[in-house]
Backbone bond lengths (Angstrom), bond angles and torsions (degrees), N, CA, C in turn:
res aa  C-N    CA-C-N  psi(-1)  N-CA   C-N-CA  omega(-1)  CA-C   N-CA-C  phi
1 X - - - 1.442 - - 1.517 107.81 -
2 X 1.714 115.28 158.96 1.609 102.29 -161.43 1.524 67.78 -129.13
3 X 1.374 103.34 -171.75 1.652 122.99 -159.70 1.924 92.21 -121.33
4 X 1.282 119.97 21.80 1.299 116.21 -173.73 1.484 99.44 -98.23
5 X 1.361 104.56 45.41 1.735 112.58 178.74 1.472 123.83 -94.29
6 X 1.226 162.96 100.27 1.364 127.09 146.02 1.115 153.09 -34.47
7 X 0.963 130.05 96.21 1.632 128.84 175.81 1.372 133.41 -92.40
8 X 1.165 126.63 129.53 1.671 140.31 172.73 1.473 118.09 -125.65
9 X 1.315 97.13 136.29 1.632 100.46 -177.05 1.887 102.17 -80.16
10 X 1.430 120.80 155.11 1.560 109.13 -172.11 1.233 92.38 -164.06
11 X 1.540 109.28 142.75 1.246 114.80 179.92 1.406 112.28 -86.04
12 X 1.438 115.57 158.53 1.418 102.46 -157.57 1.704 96.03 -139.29
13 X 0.980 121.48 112.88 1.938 123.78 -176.47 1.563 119.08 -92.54
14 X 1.381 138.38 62.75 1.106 143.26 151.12 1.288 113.80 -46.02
15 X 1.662 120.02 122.74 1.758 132.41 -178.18 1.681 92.27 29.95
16 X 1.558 120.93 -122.25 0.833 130.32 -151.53 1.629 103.91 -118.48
17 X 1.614 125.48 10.71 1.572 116.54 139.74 1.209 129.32 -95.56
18 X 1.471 106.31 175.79 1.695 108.49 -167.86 1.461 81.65 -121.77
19 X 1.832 117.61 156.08 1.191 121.15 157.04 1.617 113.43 -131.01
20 X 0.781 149.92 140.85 1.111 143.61 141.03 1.610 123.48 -70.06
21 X 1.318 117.50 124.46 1.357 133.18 -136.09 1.625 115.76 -132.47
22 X 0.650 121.44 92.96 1.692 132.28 175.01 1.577 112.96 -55.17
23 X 1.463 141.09 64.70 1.162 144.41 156.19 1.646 126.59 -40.28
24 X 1.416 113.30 94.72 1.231 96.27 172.54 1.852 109.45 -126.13
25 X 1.562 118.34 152.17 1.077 101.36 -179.74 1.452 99.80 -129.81
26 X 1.534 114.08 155.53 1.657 107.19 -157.47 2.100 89.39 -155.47
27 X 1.345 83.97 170.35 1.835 95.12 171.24 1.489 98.80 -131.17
28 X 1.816 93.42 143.89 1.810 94.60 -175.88 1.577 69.07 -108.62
29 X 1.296 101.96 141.84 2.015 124.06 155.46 1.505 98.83 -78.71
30 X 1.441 98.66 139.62 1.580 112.57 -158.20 1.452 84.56 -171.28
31 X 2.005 114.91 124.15 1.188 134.78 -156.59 1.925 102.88 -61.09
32 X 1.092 118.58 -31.80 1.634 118.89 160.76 1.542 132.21 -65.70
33 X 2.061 105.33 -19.35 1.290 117.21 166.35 1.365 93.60 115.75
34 X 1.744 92.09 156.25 1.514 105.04 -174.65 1.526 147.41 -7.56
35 X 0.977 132.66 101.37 1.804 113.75 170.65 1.227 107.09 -90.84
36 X 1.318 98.16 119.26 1.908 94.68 163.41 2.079 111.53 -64.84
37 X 1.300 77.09 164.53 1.918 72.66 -179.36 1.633 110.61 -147.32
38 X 1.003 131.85 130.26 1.495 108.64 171.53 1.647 106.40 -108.65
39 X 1.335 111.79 153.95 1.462 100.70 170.30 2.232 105.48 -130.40
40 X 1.157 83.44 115.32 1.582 81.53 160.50 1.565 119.68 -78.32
41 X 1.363 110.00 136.51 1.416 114.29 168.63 1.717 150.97 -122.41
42 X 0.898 111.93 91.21 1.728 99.25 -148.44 1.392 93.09 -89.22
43 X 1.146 115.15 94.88 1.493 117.59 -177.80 1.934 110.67 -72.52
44 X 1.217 128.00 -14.43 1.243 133.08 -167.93 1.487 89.81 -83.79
45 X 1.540 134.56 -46.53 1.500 124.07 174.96 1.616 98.44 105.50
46 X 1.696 128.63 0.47 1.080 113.08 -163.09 1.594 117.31 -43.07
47 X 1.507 103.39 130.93 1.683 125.25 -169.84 1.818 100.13 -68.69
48 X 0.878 104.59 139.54 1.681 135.95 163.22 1.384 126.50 -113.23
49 X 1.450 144.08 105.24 1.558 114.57 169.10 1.737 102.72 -63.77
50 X 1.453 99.30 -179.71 1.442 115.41 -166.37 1.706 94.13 -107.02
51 X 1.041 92.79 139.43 1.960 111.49 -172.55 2.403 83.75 -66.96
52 X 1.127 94.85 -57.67 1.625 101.63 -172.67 1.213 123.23 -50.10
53 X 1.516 114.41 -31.22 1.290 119.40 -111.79 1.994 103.52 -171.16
54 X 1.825 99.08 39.82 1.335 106.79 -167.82 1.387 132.02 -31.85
55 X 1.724 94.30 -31.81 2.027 105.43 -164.30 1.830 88.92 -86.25
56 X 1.416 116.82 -24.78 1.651 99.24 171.69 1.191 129.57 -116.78
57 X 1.527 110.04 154.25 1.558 133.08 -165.35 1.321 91.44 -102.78
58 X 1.396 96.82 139.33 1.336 134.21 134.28 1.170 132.47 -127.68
59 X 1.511 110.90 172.19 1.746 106.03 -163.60 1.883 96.33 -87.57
60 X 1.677 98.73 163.43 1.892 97.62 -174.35 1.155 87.41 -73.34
61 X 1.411 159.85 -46.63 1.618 127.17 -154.61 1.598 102.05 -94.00
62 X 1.302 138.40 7.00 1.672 130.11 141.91 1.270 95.52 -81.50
63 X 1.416 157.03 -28.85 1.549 129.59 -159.14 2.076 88.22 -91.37
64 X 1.016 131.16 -57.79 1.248 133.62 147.65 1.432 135.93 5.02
65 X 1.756 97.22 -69.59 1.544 95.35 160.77 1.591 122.19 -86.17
66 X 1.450 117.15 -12.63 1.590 101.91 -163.23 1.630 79.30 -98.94
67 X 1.053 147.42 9.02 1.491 144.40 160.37 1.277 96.68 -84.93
68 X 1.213 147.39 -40.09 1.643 146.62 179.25 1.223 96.94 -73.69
69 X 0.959 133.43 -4.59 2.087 105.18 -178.60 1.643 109.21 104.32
70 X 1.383 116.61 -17.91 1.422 108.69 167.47 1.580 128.89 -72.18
71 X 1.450 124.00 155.37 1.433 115.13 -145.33 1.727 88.49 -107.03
72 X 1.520 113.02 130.40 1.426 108.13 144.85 1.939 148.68 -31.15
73 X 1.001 125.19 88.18 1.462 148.26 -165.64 1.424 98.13 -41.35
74 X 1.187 147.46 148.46 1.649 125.70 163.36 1.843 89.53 -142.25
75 X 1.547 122.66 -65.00 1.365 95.71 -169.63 1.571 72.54 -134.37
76 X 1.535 118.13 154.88 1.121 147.51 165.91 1.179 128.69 -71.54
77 X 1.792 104.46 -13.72 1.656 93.78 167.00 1.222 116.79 -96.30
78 X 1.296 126.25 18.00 1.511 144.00 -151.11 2.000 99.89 -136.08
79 X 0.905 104.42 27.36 1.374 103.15 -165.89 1.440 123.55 -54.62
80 X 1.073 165.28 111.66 1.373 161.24 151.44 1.242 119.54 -100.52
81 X 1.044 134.48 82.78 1.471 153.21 178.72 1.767 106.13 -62.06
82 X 1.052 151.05 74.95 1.192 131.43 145.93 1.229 151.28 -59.47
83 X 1.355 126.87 144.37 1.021 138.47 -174.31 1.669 114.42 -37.88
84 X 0.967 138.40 97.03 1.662 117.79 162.12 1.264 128.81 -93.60
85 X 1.187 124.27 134.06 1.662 122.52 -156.59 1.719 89.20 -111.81
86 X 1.628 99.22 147.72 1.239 106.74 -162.30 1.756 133.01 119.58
87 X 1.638 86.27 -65.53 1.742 91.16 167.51 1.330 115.08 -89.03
88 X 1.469 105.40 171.64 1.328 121.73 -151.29 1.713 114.35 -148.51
89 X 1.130 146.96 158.39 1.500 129.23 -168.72 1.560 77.74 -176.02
90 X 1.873 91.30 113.26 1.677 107.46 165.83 1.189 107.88 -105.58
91 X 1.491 121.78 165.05 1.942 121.84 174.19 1.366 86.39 -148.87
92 X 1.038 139.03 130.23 0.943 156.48 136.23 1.818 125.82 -66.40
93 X 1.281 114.64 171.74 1.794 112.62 170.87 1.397 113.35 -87.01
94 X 1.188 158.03 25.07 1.044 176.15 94.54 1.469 118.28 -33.26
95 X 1.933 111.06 -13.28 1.880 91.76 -172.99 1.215 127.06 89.12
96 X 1.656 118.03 -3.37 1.257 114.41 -174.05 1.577 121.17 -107.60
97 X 1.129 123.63 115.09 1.098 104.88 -139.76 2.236 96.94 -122.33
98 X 1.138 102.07 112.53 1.926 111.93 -164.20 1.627 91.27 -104.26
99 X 1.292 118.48 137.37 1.225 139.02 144.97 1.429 117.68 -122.27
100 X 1.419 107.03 156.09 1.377 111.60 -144.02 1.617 93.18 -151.43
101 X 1.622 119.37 122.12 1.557 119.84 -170.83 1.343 91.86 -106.76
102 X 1.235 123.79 141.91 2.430 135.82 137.83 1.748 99.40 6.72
103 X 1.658 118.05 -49.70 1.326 103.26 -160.87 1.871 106.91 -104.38
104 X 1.138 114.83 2.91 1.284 131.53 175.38 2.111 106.76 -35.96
105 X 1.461 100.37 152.22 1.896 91.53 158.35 1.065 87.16 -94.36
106 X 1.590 107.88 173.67 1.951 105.66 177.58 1.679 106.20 -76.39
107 X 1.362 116.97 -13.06 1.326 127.79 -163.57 1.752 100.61 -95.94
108 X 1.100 103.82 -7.70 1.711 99.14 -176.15 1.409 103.12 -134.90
109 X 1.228 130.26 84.97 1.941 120.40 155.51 1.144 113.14 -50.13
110 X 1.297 92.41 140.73 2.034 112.62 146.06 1.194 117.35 -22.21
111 X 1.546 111.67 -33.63 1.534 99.29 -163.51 1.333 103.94 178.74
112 X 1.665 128.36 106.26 1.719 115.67 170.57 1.549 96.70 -113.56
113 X 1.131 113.04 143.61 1.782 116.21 -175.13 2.123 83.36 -128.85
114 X 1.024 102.68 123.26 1.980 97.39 153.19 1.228 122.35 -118.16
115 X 1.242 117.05 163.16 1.105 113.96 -167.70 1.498 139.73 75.86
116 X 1.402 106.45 27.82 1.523 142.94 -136.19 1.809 97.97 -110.45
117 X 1.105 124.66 93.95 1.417 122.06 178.89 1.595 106.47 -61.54
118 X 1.360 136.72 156.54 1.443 148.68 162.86 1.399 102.78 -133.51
119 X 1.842 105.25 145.87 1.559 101.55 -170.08 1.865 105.99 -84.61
120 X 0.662 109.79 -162.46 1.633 113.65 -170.92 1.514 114.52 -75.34
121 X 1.183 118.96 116.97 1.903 116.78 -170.89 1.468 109.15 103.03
122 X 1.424 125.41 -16.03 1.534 134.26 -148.19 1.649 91.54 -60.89
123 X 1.506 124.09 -77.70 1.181 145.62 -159.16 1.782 110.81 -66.22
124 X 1.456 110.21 -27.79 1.513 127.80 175.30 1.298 98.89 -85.73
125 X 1.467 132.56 -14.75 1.600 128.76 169.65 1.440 101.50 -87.07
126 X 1.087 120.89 -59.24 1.575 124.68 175.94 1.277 122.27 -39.18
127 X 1.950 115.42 -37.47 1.333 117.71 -172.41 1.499 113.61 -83.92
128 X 1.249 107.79 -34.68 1.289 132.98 167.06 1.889 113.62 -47.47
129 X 1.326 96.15 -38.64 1.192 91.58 -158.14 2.107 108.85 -105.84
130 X 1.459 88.91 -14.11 1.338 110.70 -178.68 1.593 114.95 70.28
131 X 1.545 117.32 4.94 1.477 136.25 -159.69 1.692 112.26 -148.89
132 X 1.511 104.79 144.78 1.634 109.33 167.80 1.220 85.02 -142.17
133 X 1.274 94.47 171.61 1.659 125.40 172.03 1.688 83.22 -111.08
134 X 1.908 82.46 143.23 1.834 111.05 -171.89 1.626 78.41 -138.15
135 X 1.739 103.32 131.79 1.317 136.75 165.46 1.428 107.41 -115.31
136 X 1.423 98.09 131.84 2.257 86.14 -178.13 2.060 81.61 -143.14
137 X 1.406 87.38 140.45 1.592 94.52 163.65 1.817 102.90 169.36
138 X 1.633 83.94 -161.30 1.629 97.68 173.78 1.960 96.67 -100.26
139 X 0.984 99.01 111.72 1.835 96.80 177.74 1.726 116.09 -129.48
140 X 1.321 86.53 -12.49 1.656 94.74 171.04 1.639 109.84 59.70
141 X 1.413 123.84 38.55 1.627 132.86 -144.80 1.523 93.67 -75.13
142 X 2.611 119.70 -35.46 1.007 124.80 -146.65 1.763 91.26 -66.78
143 X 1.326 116.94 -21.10 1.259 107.98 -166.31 1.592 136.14 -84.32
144 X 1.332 99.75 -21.27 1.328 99.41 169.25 1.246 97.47 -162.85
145 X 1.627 124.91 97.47 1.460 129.59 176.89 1.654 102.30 -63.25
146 X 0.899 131.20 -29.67 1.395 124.60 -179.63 1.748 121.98 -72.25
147 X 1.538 112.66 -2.16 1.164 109.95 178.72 1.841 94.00 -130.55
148 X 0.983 74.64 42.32 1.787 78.51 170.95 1.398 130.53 -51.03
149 X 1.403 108.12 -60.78 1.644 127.70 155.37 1.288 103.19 -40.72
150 X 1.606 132.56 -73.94 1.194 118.39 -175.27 1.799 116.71 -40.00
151 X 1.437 118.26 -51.67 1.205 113.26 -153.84 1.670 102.55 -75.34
152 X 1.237 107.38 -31.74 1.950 115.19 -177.68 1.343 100.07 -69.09
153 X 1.675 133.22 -17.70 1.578 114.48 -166.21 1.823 91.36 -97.21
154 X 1.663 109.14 -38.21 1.693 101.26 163.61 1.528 116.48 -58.40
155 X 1.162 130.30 -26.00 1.423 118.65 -173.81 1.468 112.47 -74.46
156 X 1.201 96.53 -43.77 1.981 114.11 177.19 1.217 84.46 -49.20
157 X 1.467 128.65 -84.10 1.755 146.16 -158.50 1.733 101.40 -24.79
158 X 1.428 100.06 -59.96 1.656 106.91 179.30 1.384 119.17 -86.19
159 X 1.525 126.33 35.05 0.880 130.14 171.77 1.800 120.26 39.92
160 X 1.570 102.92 45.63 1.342 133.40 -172.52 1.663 118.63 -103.53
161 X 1.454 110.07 10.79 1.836 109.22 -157.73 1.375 94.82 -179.25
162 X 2.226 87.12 127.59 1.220 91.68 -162.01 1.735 85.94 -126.68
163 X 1.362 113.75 160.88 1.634 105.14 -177.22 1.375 107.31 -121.58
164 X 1.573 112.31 -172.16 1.681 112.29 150.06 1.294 90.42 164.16
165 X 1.950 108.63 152.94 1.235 113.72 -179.55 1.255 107.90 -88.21
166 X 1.323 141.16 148.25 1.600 131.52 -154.96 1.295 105.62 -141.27
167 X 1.230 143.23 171.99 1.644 160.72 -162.18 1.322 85.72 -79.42
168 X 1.229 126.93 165.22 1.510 129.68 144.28 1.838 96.08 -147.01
169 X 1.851 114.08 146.75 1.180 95.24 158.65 2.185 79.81 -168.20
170 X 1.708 90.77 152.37 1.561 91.96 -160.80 1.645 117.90 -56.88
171 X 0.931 108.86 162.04 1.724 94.69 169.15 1.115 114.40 -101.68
């Protein structure tokens, strides 16, 4: 992953929580060419109990995505990203950037951030490709973009980061 990302912090309104949300969008170089990637971040960790799994917490945007079809992260050198059918991630020319999960209302996304910078090629990789990779967790990314890798292979480790390859198409 390169650091040619934008990031904005954004508040984020799931049912009846609020998150504040670390948006960043980036390209991994990959010998066929760019992947765009987005990563959501809820760096605060807000706690969830587990519908399964009463005595454990997780945060609401991991109970969220691994209820949407996105796959649990465990170590990063082991990566398998799958496909999830269902979601969706629009960008428009304006910066605004809506993803949309299988259990969504059509009137409420997963997630609209505006005003959302992308580095150069981001959205022409996406269109191209009809696909991004979506990272969602606690990764703490606002804090030190330069140890990025470090913080995504601890988030996987703590069962903090959830992935999936997702729709993309422009808005």
């Amino acid at each position: 992953m390169d650091d040619r990302g934008e990031r904005e912090g954004r508040r984020w309104t799931r049912a009846t929580m609020t998150f504040d949300l670390d948006v960043l969008l980036t390209m991994m170089p990959m010998p066929g060419g760019d992947v765009p990637l987005v990563f959501l971040d809820d760096a605060a960790a807000t706690p969830v109990p587990r519908r399964d799994d009463p005595g454990e917490e997780v945060t609401a945007l991991m109970a969220a995505c691994l209820g949407g079809g996105l796959d649990l992260v465990t170590d990063m050198r082991e990566l398998l990203v799958p496909l999830v059918p269902g979601w969706l991630a629009e960008f428009d020319g304006r910066g605004t950037l809506t993803v949309r999960s299988p259990r969504d209302d059509p009137a409420r996304p997963f997630c609209r951030v505006e005003r959302l910078g992308a580095p150069p090629g981001w959205a022409e990789a996406a269109s191209r490709l009809g696909c991004l990779v979506l990272f969602a967790g606690s990764i703490a990314l606002a804090e030190d973009t330069a140890a990025a890798d470090v913080r995504l292979r601890n988030a996987a480790a703590t069962g903090m980061l959830a992935s999936g390859v997702i729709g993309y198409r422009p808005g």
